[in-house]
C-alpha positions as CSV (number, residue, x, y, z in Angstrom):
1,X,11.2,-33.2,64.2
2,X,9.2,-30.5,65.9
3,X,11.9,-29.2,67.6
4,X,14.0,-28.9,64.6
5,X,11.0,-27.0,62.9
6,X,10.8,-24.9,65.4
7,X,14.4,-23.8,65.5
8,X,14.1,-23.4,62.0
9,X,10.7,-20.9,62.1
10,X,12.9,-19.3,64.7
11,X,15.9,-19.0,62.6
12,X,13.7,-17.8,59.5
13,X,11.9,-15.1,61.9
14,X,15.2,-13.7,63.1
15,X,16.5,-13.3,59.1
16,X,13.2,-11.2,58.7
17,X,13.7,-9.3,61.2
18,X,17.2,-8.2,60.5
19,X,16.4,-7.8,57.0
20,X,13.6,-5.7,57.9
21,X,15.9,-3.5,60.3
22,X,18.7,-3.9,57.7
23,X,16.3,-2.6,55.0
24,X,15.2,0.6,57.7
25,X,18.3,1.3,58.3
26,X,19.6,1.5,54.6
27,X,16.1,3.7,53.8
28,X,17.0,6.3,56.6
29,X,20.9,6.6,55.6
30,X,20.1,7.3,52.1
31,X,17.6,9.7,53.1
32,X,19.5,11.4,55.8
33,X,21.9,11.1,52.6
34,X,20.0,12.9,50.6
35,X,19.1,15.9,52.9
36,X,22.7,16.2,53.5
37,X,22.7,16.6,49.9
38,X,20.4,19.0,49.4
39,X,21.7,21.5,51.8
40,X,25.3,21.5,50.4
41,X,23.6,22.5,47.3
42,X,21.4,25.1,48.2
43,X,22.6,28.3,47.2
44,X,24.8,30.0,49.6
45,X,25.3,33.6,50.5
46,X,27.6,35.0,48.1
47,X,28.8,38.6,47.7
48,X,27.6,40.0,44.2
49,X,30.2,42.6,44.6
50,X,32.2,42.7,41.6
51,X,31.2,39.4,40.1
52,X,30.0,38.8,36.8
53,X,26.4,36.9,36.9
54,X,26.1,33.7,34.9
55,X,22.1,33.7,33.1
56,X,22.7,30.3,31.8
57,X,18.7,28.9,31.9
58,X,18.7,24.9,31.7
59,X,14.8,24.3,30.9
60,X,11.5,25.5,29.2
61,X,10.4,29.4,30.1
62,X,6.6,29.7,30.6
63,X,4.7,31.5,32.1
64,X,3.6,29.2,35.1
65,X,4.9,25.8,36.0
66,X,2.9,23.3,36.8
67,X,3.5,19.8,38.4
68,X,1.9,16.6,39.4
69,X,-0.6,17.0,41.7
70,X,-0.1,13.7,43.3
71,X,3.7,12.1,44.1
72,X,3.5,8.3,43.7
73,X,6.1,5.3,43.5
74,X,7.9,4.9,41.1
75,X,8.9,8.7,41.5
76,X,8.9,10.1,38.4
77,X,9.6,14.3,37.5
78,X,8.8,16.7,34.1
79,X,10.9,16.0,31.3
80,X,12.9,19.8,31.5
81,X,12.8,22.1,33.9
82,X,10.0,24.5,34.2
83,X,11.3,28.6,34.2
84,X,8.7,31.1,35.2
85,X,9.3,34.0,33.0
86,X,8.7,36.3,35.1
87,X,11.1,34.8,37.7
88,X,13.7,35.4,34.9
89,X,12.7,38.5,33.7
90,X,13.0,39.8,37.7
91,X,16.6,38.3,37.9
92,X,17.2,40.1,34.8
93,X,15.9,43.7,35.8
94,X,17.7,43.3,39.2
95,X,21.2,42.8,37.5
96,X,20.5,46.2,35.4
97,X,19.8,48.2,38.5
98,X,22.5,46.7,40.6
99,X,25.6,48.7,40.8
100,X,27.7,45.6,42.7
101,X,27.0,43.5,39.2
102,X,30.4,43.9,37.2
103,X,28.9,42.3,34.3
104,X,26.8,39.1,32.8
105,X,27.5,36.0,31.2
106,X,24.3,34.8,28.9
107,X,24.3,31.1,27.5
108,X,20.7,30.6,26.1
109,X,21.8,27.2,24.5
110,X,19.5,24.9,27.0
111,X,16.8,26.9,26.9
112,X,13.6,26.7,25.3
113,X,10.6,29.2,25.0
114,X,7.0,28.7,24.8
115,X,6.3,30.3,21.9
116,X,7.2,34.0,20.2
117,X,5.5,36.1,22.6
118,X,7.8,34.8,25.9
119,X,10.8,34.6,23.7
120,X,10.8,38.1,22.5
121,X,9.7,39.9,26.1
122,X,13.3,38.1,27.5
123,X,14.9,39.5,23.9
124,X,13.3,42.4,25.2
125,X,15.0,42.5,28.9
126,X,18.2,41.6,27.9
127,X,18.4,44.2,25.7
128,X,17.2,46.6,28.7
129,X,19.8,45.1,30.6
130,X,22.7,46.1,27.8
131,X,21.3,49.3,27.6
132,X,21.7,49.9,31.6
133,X,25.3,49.8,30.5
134,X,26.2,46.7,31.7
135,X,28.7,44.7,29.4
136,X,27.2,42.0,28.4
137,X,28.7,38.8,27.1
138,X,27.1,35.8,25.1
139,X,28.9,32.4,24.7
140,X,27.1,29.0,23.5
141,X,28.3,26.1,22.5
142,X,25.7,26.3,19.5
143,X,22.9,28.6,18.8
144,X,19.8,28.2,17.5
145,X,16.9,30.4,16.2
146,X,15.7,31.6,19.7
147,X,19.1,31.0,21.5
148,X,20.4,33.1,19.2
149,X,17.8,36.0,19.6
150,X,18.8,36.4,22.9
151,X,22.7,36.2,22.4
152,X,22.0,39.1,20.0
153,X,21.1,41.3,22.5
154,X,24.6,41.1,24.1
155,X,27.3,43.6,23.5
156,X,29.8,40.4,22.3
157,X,28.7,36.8,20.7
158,X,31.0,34.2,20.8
159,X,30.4,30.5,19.9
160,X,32.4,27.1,20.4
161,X,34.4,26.8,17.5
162,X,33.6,23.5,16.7
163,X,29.7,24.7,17.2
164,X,27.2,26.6,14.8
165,X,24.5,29.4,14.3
166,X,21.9,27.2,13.1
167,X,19.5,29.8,11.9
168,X,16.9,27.8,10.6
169,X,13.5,29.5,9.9
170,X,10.1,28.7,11.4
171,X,7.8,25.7,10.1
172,X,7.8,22.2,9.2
173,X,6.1,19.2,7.8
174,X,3.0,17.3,9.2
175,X,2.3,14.2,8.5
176,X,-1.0,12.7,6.6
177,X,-2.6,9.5,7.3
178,X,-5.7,9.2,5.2
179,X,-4.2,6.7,2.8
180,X,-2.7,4.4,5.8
181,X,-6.2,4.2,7.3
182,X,-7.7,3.6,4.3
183,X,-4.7,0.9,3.6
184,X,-5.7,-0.6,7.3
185,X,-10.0,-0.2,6.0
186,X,-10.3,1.6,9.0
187,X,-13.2,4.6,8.6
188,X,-12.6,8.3,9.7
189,X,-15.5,10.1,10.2
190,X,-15.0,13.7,10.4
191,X,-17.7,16.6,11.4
192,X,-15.3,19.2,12.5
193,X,-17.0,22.5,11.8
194,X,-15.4,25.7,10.1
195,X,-12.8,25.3,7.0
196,X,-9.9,26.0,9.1
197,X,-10.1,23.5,11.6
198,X,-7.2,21.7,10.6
199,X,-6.7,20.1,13.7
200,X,-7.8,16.5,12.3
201,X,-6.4,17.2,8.7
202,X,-3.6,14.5,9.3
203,X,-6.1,11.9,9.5
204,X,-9.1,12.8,6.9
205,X,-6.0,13.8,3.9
206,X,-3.4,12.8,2.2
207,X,-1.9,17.0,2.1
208,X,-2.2,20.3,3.5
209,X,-5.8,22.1,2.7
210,X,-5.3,25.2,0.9
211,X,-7.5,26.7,3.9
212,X,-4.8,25.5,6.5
213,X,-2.0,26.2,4.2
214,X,-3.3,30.1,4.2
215,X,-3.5,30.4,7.7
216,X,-0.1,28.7,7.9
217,X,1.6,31.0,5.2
218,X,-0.1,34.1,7.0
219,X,1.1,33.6,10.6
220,X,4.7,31.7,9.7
221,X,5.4,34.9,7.4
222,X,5.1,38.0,9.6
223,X,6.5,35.7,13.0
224,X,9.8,35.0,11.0
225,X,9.9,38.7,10.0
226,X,9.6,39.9,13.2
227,X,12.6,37.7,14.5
228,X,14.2,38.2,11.7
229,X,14.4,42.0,12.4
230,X,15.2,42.2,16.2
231,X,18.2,39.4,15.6
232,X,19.7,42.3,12.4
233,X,18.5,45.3,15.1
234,X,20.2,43.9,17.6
235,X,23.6,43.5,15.6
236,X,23.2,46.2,13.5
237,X,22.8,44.1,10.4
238,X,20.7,43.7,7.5
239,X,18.0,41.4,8.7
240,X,18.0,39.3,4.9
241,X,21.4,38.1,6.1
242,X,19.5,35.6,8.3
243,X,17.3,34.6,5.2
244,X,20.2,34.0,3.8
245,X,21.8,31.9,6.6
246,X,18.5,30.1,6.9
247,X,18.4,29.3,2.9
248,X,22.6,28.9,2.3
249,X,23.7,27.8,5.5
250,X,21.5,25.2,7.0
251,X,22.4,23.4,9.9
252,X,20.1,20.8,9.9
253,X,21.5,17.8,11.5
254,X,23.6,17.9,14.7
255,X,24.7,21.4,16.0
256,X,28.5,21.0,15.5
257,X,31.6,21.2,13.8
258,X,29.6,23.7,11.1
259,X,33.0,25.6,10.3
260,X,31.9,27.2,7.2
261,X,28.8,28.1,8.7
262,X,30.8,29.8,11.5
263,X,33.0,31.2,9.1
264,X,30.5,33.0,7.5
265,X,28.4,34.2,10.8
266,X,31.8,35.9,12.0
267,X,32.4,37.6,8.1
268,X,29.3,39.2,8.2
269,X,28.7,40.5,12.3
270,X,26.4,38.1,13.1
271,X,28.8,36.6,15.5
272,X,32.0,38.4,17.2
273,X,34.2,35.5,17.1
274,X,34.3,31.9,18.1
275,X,36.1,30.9,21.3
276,X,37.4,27.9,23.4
277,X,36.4,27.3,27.0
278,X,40.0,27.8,27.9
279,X,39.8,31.0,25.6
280,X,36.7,32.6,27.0
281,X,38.2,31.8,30.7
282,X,41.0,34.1,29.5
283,X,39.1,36.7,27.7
284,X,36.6,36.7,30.9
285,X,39.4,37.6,33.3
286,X,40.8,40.4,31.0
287,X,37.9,41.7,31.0
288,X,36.7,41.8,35.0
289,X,39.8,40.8,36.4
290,X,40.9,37.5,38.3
291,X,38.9,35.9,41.1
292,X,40.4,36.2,44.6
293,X,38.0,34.4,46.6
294,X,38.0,31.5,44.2
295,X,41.4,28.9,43.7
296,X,41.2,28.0,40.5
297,X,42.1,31.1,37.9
298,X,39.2,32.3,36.5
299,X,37.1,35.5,36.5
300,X,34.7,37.0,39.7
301,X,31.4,35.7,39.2
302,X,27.7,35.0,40.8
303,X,25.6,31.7,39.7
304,X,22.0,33.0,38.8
305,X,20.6,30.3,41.9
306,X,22.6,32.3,43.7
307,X,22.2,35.9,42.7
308,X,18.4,35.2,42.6
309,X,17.9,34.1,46.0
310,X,19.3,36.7,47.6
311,X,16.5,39.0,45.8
312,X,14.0,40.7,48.7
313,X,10.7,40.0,47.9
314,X,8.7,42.9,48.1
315,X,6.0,43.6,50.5
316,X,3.4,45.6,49.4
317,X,1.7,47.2,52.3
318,X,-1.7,47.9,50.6
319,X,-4.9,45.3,51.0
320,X,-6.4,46.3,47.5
321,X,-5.1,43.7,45.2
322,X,-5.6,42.6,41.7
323,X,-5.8,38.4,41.3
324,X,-4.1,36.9,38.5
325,X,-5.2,33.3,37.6
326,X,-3.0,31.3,34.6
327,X,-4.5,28.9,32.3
328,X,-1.2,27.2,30.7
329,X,-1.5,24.1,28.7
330,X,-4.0,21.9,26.7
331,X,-7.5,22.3,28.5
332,X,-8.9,19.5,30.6
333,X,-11.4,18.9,33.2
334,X,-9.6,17.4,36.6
335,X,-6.2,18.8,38.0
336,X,-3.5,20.8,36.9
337,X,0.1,19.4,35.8
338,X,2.8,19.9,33.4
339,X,1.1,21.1,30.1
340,X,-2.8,20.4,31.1
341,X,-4.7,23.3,31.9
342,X,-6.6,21.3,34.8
343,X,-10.3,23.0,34.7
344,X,-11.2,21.5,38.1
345,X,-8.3,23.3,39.4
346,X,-7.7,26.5,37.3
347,X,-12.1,27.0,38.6
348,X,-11.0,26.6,42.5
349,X,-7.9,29.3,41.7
350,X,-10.6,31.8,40.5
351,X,-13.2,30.8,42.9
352,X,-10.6,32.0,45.7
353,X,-9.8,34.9,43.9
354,X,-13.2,36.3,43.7
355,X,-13.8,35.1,47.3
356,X,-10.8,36.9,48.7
357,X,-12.1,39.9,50.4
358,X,-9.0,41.9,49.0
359,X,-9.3,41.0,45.5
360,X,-10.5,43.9,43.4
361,X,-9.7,42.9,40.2
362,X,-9.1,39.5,38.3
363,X,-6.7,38.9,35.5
364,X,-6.7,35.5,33.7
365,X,-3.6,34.8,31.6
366,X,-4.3,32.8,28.7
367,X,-1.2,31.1,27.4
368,X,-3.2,28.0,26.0
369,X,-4.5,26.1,22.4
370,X,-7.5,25.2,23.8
371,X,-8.5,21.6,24.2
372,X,-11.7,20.1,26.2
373,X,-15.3,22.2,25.8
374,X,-16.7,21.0,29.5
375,X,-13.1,22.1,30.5
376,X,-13.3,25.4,29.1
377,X,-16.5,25.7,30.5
378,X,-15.8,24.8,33.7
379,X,-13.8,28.0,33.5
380,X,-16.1,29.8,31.9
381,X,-18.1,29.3,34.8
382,X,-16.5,30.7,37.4
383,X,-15.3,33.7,35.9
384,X,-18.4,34.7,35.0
385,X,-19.3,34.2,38.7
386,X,-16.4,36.5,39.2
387,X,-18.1,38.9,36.7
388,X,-21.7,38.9,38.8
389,X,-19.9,40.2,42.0
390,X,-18.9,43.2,39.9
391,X,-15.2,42.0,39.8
392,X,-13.1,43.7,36.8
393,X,-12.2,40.7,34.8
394,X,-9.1,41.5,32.0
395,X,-7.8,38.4,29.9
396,X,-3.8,39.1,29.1
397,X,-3.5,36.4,26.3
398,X,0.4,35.0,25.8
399,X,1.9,33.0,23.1
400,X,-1.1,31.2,22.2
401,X,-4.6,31.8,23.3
402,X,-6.7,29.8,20.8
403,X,-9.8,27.8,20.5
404,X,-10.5,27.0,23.8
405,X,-8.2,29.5,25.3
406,X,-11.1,32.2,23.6
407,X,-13.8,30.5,24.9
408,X,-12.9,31.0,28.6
409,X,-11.9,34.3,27.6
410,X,-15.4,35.1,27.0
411,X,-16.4,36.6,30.2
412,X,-13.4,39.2,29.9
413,X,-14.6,43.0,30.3
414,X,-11.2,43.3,28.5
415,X,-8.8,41.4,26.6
416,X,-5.1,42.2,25.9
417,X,-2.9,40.4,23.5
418,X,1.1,40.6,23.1
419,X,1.7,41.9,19.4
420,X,2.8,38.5,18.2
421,X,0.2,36.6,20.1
422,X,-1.7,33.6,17.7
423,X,-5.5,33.8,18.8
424,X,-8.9,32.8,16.7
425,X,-9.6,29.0,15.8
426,X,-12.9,29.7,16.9
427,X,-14.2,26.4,15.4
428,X,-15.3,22.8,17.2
429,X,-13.0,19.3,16.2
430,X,-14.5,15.7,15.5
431,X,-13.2,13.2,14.2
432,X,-12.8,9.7,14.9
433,X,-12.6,6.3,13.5
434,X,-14.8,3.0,13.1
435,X,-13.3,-0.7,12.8
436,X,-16.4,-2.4,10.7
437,X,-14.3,-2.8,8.0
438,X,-10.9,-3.8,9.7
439,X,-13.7,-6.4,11.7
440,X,-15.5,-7.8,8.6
441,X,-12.2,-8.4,6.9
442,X,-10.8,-11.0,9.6
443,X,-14.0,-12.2,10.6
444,X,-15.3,-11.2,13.6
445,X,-18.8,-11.0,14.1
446,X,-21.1,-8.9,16.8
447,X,-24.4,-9.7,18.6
448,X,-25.9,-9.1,21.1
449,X,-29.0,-7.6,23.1
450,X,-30.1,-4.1,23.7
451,X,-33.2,-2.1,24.5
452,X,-32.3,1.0,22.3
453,X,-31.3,1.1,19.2
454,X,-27.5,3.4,20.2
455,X,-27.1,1.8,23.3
456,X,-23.5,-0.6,23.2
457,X,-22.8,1.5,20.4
458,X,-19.3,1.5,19.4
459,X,-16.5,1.3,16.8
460,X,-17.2,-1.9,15.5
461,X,-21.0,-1.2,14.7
462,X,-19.7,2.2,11.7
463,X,-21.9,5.2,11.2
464,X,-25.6,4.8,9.5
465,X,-27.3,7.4,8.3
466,X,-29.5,8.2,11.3
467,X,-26.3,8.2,13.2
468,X,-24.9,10.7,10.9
469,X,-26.9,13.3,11.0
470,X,-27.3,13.0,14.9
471,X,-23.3,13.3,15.2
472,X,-23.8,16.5,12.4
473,X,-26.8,18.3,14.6
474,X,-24.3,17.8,17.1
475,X,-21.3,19.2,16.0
476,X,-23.1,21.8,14.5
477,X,-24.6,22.9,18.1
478,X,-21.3,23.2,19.4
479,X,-20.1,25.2,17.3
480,X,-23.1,27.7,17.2
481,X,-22.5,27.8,21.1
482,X,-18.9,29.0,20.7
483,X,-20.1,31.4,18.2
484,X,-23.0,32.8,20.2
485,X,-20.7,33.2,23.5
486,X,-18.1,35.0,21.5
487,X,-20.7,37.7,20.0
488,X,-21.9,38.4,23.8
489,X,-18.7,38.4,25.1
490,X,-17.6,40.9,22.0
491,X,-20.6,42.4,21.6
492,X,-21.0,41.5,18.5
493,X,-24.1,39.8,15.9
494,X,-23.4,36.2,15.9
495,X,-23.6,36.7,12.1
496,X,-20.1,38.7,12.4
497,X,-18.2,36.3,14.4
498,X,-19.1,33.3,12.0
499,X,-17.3,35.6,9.3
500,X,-14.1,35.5,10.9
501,X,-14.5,31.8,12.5
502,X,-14.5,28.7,10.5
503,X,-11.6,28.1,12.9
504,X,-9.1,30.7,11.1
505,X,-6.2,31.3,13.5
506,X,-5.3,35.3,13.3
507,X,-2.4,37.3,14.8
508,X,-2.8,39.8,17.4
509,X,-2.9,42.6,14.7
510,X,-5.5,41.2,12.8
511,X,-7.3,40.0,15.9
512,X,-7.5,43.9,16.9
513,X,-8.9,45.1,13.5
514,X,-11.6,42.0,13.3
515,X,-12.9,42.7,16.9
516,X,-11.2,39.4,18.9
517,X,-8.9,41.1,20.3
518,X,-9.0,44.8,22.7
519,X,-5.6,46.4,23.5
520,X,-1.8,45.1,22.3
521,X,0.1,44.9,26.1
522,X,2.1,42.8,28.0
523,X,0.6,40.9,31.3
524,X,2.0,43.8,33.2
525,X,0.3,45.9,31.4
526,X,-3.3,44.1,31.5
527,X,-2.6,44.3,35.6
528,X,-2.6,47.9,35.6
529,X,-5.7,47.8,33.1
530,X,-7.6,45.8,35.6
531,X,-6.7,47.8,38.6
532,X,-7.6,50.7,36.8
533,X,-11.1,49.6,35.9
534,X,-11.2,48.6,39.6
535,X,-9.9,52.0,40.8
536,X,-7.2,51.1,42.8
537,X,-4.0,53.5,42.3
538,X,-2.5,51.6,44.5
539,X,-2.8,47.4,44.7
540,X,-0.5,44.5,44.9
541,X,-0.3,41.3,42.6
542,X,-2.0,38.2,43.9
543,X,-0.8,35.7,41.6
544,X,-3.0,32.8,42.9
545,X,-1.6,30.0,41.5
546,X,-1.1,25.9,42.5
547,X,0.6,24.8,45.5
548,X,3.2,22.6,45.5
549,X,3.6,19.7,47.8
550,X,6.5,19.4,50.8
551,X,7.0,16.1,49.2
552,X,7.4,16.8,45.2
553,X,9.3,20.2,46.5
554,X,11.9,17.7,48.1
555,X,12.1,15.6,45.1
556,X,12.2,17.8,42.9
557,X,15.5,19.3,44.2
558,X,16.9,16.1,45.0
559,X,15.9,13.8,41.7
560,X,16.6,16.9,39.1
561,X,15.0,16.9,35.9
562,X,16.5,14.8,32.7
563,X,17.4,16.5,30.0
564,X,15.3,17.0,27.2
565,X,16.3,15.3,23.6
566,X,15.6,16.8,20.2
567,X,12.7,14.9,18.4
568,X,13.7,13.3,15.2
569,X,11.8,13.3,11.7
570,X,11.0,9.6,12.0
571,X,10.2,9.7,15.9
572,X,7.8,11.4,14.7
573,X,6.1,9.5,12.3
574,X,6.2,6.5,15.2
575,X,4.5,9.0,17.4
576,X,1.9,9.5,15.1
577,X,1.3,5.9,14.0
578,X,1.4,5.1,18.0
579,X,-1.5,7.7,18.3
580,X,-3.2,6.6,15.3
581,X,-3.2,3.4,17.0
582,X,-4.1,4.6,20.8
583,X,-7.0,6.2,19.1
584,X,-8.1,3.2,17.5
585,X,-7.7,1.0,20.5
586,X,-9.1,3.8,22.8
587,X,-12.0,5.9,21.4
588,X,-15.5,4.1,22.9
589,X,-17.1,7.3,22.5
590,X,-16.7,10.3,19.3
591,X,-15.5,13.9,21.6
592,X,-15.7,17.4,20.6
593,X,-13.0,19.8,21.3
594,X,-12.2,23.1,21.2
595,X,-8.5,22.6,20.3
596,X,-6.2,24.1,17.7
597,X,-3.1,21.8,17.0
598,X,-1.8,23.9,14.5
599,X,-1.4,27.2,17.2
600,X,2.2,25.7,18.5
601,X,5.0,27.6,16.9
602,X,8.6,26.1,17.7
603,X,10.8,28.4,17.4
604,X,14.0,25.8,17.6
């Protein structure tokens, strides 16, 4: 018997063994694999000569990506690619200056923007580019509001002819859950302060305010104007035609087989034409000529990968240079990532800024609707530690800058604004909910011991009186310390800011007349603002920004990203409810923020 055991422990150790190896082995061929991979794909050398460069974006331009600051198992990547827009707005310039470019394909239909700022400064470049005298050639399968913004800029549009122009306006519908909570006896205390703070509307009503409905009205308006207007400039139209569109032709469903919609873009110019694949193939190569290097027939052209890496990156030979620090996302304290604005993080960028010998200036770009007060603080902090050094500080605010994204601004000698940029909100967010009800109703009971009379406070125990006013006072400080910091930052009477707080979003035009806002400029242009207030003629740009790992670098090229679905109507509604429900299983403890959910403008 012991001898057969031991045969068998042998047999069983020599299985693991091989399975180990086995399981080694089949680990390093699929990585070898995979870097074998990754090197076929990497964008080769490729003669621009002649060729026609394909701008086809696949992902969501911004103006810093951002990605996990830790890779764990299971690997997991961002939902859509990440496009820097200045990345894209370089490849862009290049192709207008360079002679060996024969001509450019666009095809906007992947791409999304992050709000109307970013969208209209590529609008903007593109229509540079077709000005350079490039021909320039737009084919989509479908176009939407902003895909179509930048299709106008080309000298040709064509779509799919089983596709559509689905000109649809700006807006939509949020949705209100005061009478589900009150359906569910659950309690929703709310001491937000200022009458525009609308950020916790959906749970303390059952409709829009008339406040937030004014704000709405007043920023929606002039933003749909303004795209309005470049789209008809760019074609040479009348710009009602795309009210018109927007209010007789809606696409609202799936982005296909609209043929009278189609039908009526190419009557009236907004489209050239609609073409097949097969079609446009043809109509490239009559246009640039047949491809010699390639074996199938079709026209000379350069992939954008491609094109872009073969770009020299400039070395500028001074010392003397001016920093530039982005805050992108929702505010938070702890690290940086896709979307969060991580305080911890964003604080050590601009700490090594301001410590960099060579830094002479500091811009902070603000592309963010606030979110966390410690977090905004925390950036606060250090740029005003920036400020006592005698650094030139100049905040370039982008899409959004709102709420928090003012508060860190506060330490700014300067603050620049892109003409469509949505600022203000200055106003503080509470609201939460209690369970005493939803508790007393199926019959569970609390006791216990304590020696205070708040300590183990929470959801199931409601708000008393004392409690009340204690979370009021508090609310009520917070918001007098976002007033007081922007009256010094503005230099201002703390009695002026109040009158155009209460939380009110504004537009960069009206920021400028109340006071919020400085100069109207691009981030380009708030560089050369703060080098100038540093006296440096001459500088380079510093953008100091996160680092990305070896490992999610690898990844990242070798996993992709998956694509990004359209939300529906009723996804959203389950989103909401699953919130609703996180919150209510979640909150221990009431927060403040400084966050305006009502800044985000999709543009479709």
């Amino acid at each position: 018997m012991k001898t057969f055991l031991k045969k068998i422990g042998a047999f069983l150790t020599g299985v693991r063994v091989w399975s180990i190896n086995l399981l080694t082995l089949l680990i390093l061929v699929y990585v070898i694999g995979a870097i074998a991979i990754l090197i076929r794909q990497l964008p080769g050398t490729v003669d621009p000569q002649g060729k026609v460069l394909i701008v086809s974006p696949d992902g969501h331009v911004l103006d810093q990506e951002a990605f996990p600051a830790e890779v764990s198992f299971p690997f997991s990547m961002p939902d859509t690619k990440q496009i820097q827009s200045r990345d894209l707005i370089k490849l862009i310039r290049s192709a207008a200056a360079d002679d060996r470019i024969a001509g450019v394909l666009l095809d906007f239909g992947k791409t999304t923007f992050a709000g109307m700022s970013t969208a209209l400064n590529i609008a903007d470049e593109l229509a540079a580019l077709r000005e350079s005298g490039k021909q320039v050639i737009a084919y989509s399968e479908a176009l939407s509001n902003s895909s179509y913004l930048m299709a106008a800029q080309a000298n040709e549009v064509y779509v799919h002819p089983s596709g559509a122009v689905a000109i649809s306006g700006l807006g939509g519908y949020r949705n209100y859950t005061r009478e589900l909570t009150e359906k569910l006896q659950i309690t929703i205390h709310n001491y937000s302060q200022g009458d525009f703070k609308s950020a916790v509307e959906g749970l303390t009503r059952n409709d829009m305010s008339e406040s937030d409905r004014l704000q709405q009205i007043a920023l929606l308006g002039p933003l749909w104007n303004t795209m309005k207007q470049r789209m008809a400039q760019a074609r040479n139209i009348d710009a009602s035609l795309f009210q018109s569109m927007a209010d007789n032709q809606p696409v609202v469903l799936a982005r296909e087989a609209a043929y009278d919609n189609l039908a009526f873009a190419r009557e009236h110019g907004v489209i050239d034409g609609t073409m097949t694949f097969p079609e446009l193939r043809a109509h490239m190569i009559e246009k640039f000529g047949k491809s010699e290097e390639d074996a199938r027939e079709t026209y000379p052209h350069i992939s954008s990968d491609a094109y872009f890496a073969q770009l020299e990156l400039v070395e500028e030979p001074v010392d003397d240079a001016v920093a530039v620090v982005f805050v992108e996302g929702v505010i938070q304290p702890g690290r940086i990532g896709p979307g969060i604005a991580g305080a911890d993080d964003i604080s050590a960028l601009i700490r090594r800024a301001h410590e960099d010998e060579n830094t002479r200036a500091i811009v902070l770009r603000v592309n963010s609707p606030g979110g966390s007060i410690i977090g905004s603080d925390i950036i606060r902090d250090e740029l005003e530690a920036a400020t006592r050094k005698a650094i030139p500080v100049v905040v370039s605010m982008g899409d959004v800058a709102a709420s928090g994204g003012v508060w860190v601004s506060t330490p700014a000698d300067s603050i620049f604004a892109e003409p469509n940029t949505i600022t203000g909100s200055i106003g503080v967010a509470i609201a939460f909910p209690t369970l005493e009800n939803v508790f007393d109703y199926a019959g569970v009971n609390f006791d216990g011991v304590t020696t205070s009379e708040f300590a183990g406070w929470g959801l199931h125990r409601g708000v008393d009186a004392r409690l009340d006013a204690i979370f009021a006072r508090w609310a009520s400080s917070a918001y007098l310390r976002f007033v007081d910091l922007v009256a010094a930052g503005r230099d201002r009477e703390p009695d002026y800011i109040r009158s155009i707080a209460g939380g009110r979003v504004w537009l960069a035009d009206k920021a400028k007349e109340v006071g919020l806002v400085d100069e109207f400029g691009t981030l380009e242009d708030a560089i050369s603002a703060a080098a100038q207030r540093a006296g440096v003629p001459e500088y380079r740009v510093n953008y100091v920004v996160q680092e990305m790992s070896p490992t999610f670098a690898f990844l990242r090229r070798f996993l992709g990203t998956a694509s990004l679905e359209a939300a529906s109507p009723y996804g959203e509604f389950a989103q909401r409810v699953s919130r609703l429900l996180s919150i209510v299983q979640g909150i221990s403890q009431p927060r403040a923020t400084v966050m305006c959910t009502r800044c985000m403008v999709e543009l479709h």
